[in-house]
N, C-alpha and C positions, 0 to 999 in steps of 0.2 A: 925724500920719499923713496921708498923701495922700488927697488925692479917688479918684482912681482905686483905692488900695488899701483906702479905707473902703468902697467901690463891692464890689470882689472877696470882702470878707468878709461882706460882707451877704448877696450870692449867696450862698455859700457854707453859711449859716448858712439861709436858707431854701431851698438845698437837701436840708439834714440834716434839718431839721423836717418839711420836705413827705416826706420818705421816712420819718421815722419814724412820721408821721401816715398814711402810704399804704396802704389797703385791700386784704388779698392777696383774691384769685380762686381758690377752689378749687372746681374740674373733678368732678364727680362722674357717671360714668356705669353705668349697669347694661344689662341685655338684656331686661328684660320689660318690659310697658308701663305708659306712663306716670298709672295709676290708683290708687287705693288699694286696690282690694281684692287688688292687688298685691302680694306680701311686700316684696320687694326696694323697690319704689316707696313705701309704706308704710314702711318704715327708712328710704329718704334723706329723706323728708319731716320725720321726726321730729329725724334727724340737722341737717339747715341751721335748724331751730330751736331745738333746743339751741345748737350753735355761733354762730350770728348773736346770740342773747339774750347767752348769755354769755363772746362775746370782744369785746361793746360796739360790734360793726359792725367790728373791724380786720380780719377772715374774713368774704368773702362767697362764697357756696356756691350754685354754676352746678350744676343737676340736667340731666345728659343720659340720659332713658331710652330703651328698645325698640333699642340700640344705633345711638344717633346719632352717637356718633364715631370708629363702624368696628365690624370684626366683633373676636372675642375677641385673638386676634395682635396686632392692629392696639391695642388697648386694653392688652396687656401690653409692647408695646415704646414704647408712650406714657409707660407708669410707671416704664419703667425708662430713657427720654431727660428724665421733665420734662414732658413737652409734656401729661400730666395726671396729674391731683395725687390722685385718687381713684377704683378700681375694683372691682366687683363680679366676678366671673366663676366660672364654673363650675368646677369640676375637670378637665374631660377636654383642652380647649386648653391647661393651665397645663402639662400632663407634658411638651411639649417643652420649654419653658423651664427647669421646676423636676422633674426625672423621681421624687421622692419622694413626689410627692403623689399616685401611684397605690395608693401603700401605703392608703391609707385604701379603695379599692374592694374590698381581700382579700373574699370574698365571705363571709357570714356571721358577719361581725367583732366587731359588736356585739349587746348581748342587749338591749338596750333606749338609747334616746332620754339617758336619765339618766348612760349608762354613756358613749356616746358624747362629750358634754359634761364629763365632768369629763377623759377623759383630753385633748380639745382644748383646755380651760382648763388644763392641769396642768403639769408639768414637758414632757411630748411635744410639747406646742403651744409651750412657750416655746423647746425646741430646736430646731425645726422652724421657726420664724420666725427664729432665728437664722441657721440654715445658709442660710435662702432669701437673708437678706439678704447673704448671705455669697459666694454662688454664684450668682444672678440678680440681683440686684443691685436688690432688691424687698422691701420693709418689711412682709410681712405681721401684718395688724392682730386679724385673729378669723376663725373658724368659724363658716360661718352653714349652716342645711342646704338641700341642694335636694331634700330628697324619699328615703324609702324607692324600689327600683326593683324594680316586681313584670314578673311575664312574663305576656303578653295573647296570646292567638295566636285563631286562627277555624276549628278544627277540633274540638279536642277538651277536656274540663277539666285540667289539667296537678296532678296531685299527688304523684307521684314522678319523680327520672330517669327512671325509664321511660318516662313519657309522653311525653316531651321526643324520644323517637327519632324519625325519622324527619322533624320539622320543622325546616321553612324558619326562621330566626330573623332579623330585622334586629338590628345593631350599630351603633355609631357605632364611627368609625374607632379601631383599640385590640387591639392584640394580646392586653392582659390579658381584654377579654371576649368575647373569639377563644376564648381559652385555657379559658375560664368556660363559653362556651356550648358547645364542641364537646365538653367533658369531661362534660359533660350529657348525651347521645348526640344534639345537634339541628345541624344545618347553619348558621353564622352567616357573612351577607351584610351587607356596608358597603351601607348606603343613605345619600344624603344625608337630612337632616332634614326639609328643606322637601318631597323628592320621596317625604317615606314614608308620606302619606295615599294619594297614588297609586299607591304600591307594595304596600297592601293591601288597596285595592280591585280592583286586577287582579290579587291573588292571584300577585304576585311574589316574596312572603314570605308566610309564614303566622303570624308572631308578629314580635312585639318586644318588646322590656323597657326601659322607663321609667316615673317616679313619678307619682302622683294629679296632680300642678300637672300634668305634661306631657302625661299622657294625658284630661284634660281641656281644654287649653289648645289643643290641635292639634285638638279633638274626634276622636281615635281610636278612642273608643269606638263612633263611627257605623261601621267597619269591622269592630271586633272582636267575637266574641263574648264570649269567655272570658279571665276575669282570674283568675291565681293569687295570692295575698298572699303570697308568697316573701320580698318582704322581701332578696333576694340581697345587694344590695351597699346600703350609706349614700353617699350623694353627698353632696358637698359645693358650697358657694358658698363663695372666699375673700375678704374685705375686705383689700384692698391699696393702698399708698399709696406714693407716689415721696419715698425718704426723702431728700433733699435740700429737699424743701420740709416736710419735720417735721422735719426738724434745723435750715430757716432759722427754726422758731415759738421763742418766748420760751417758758419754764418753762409761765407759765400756762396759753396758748394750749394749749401740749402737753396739759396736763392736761384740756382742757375736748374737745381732741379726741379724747382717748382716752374722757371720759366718755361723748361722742356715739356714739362705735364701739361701746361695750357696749349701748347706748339701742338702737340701728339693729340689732346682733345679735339682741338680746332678740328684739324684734317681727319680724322674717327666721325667728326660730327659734320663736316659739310659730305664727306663721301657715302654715307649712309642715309643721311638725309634728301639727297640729291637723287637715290633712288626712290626714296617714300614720296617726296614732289613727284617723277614720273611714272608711277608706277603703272597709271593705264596706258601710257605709250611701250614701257620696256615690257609688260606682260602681254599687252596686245600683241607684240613683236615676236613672241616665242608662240604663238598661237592659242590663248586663253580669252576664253568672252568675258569682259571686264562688267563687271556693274559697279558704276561711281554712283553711292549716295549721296540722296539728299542731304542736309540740313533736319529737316522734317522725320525723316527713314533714319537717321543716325539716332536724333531725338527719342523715338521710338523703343532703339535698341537699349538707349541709356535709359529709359526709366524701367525695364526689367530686368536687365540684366544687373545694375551699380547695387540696388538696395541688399538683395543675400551676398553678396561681395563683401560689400562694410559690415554686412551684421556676422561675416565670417572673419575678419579683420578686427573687429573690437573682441571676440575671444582669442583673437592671435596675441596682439599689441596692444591692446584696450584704445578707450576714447582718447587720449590725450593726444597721440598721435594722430588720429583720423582730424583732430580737431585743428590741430598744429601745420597739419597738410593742406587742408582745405581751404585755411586761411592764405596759406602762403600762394596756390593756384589762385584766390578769388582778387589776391591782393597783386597778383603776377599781370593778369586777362585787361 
């Protein structure tokens, strides 16, 4: 054998080693900040220790939180070119991408926290991460929640549609809770997020609806008075992952990050939920007049509100879905 061709297989030969010895980088970014007493923050932390312990350092897991590598768009077209390998995000940015995943907002959909989880752990979750990966081109990994979402407004206590008339309601941007709020008899206005502490302090809206994390987190309880536990829609947060770089993992790997994904749910879902069980304690506690409905008042709100919901859902996703979901909640309860 030649010098020079003993020379090219050497290379050769440590360049397959050094690659198979090569460290991958996995990109993990969420939107809230970077603390523990954080859910979301709180799960990736748990998550890059699991993964780092047990794929022996060949997985190194880069934490980006309070949205450091872009806003929610900008982090689902990252998972689906590559350019990051792990994300958190909420529900309401994902329906351009993936338009079924409003289906889970149907308002009054779930009877409890227990019910929700098994149909997202169940057969509905596992076809519902299929079609995503199928149609956006995005590997979703689990259900994690962001919060029951109750209605706050600064006029009066809200415990029938009735009350709902006549008010001003912030939304985020969303025809389905257009559809929600106005079937209510309340007026709903797109405010941005950032601009809706000032939007209810000068009384440019008189309510809005979001969960204990949010209505905490924005301090909007220093605007509001009044909190209803409605309980209207389940939010969600999706764990998503750019499946080219879960199809380049070996067997094991695979398995040690799906183990971390369940880790990172758990703790996302008992820390978020643990507010939605207390919420008339932790809301009372910042100074808001809580009204916890009935059973009966809840009822209520479901039969006006649910029906222009789904009749705005079967032109989104048509019937198959409505029909695929409802079984899997009736088969869940």
């Amino acid at each position: 054998m030649s010098r020079n061709r003993l020379i090219t297989l050497l290379v050769a030969l440590a360049l397959i080693l050094g690659g198979a010895n090569a460290q991958r980088v996995l990109k993990y970014t969420h939107f809230q900040p970077g603390t523990e007493d954080q859910p979301k923050h709180a799960a990736a932390l748990a998550f890059k220790e699991h993964v780092e312990e047990h794929t022996g350092g060949s997985i190194r897991v880069e934490i980006f939180p309070a949205g450091m590598l872009g806003d929610a768009d900008t982090v689902l077209q990252g998972l689906q070119l590559g350019t990051i390998e792990l994300g958190v995000v909420h529900d309401g940015p994902i329906t351009e991408f993936f338009p079924p995943i409003e289906l889970i907002s149907t308002p009054f959909l779930f009877e409890s926290h227990a019910v929700a989880y098994r149909v997202f752990d169940g057969e509905f979750g596992e076809y519902f991460g299929q079609r995503m990966l199928e149609e956006a081109g995005i590997r979703m990994m689990a259900f994690a929640d962001n919060g029951l979402r109750h209605f706050t407004n600064n006029v009066r206590p809200i415990r029938s549609p009735e009350d709902m008339r006549g008010l001003t309601i912030r939304i985020m941007p969303s025809p389905l809770f257009e559809r929600l709020v106005t079937a209510l008899g309340a007026s709903a206005i797109t405010v941005p997020w950032l601009e809706l502490p000032i939007a209810l302090a000068q009384g440019v809206v008189d309510g809005q609806e979001n969960s204990v994390t949010n209505i905490l987190a924005a301090s909007l309880y220093q605007y509001q008075r009044h909190v209803s536990l409605s309980g209207h829609v389940y939010s969600v947060h999706l764990y998503m992952m750019n499946p080219g770089f879960y199809d380049s993992l070996t067997p094991d790997e695979q398995r040690v990050i799906d183990e971390a994904i369940v880790i990172a749910r758990d703790i996302h879902r008992q820390m978020t939920s643990a507010q939605d069980l207390n919420a008339d304690e932790i809301l009372t506690g910042v100074g808001m007049e809580v009204a916890v409905l009935t059973s009966e008042e809840l009822a209520a709100f479901r039969q006006v509100a649910q029906p222009p919901v789904l009749e705005h859902l079967v032109g989104r996703v048509g019937q198959d879905w409505i029909d695929r979901l409802m079984q899997a909640v009736e088969a869940a309860q």
